[in-house]
N, C-alpha and C positions, 0 to 999 in steps of 0.2 A: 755631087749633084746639088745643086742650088735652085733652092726653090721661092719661091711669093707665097708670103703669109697675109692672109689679110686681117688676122689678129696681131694688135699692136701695143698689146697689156693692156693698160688704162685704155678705154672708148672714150670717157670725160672727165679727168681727173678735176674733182673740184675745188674750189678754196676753202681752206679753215674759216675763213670770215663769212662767206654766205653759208658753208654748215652754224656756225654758232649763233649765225643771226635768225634762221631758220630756226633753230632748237631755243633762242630765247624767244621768239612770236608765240613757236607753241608753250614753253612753260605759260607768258602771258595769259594765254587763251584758258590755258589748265587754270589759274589761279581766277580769271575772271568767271570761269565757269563754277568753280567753288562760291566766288562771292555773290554770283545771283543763284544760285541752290538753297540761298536764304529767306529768299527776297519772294515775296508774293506777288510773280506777274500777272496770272491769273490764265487765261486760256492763250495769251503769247508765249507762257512760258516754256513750252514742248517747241513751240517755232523760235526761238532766241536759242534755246537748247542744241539744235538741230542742226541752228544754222553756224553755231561757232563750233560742232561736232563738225561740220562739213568743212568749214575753214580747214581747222586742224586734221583731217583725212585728207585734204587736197595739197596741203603743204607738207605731207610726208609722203602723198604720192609723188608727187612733182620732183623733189628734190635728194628724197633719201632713197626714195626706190627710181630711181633717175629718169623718170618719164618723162622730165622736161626737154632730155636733150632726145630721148627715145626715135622711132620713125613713125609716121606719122597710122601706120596701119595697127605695129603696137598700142597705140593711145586709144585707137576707135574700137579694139578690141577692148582693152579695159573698160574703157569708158560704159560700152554697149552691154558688157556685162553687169557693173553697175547699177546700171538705169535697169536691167532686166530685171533683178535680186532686188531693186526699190520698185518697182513695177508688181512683182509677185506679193511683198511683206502690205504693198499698200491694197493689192484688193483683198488679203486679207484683216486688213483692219477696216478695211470695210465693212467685212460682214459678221464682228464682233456685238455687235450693238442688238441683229439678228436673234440671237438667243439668251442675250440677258435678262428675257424675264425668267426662261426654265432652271439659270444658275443662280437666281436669285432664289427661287420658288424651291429649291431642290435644300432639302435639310441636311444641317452641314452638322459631321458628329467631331466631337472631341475628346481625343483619347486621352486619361489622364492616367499619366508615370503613377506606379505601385508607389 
């Protein structure tokens, strides 16, 4: 009995050469991200941070977890989770700012080793 498979092993077999090119962008980003870790941007610095954190997340989505070639409802599922998980961490830094006088105000003790 003969049958149709619609698994065909590889879905996208990719190249050595766009994996390597892929994985030397990110070392890039890892070493430039080391080299401004020194560097006093000042209140850019979380947003330069952030934004070469986001480079390097979307270039190992895209390519090593194979989103790129993915369909197209997989990708708005990611994606939409995502945005959710930075939607929530962001209204909670919002209201950080909120109770910073009472953890300021609140006396901090320090245990010291015998």
């Amino acid at each position: 009995m003969s049958g149709h498979h619609d698994d065909h092993g590889f879905a996208h077999p990719v190249s050595l050469k766009l994996l390597f090119g892929v994985f030397a962008a990110l070392i890039f980003f890892t070493i430039l991200t080391v080299m401004l870790a020194g560097q006093d941007l000042g209140a850019f610095g979380i947003w330069i941070s952030m934004g070469i954190a986001t480079i390097k997340a979307t270039l190992v989505a895209l390519f090593f977890m194979h989103m790129y070639w993915e369909k197209g409802f997989n990708i708005v599922m990611f994606v939409g989770s995502f945005l959710f998980v930075s939607l929530f961490i962001g209204f909670t830094m919002t209201d950080t700012q909120a109770y910073k006088p009472q953890i300021d105000a609140f006396p901090r003790v320090v245990e010291q080793a015998p």
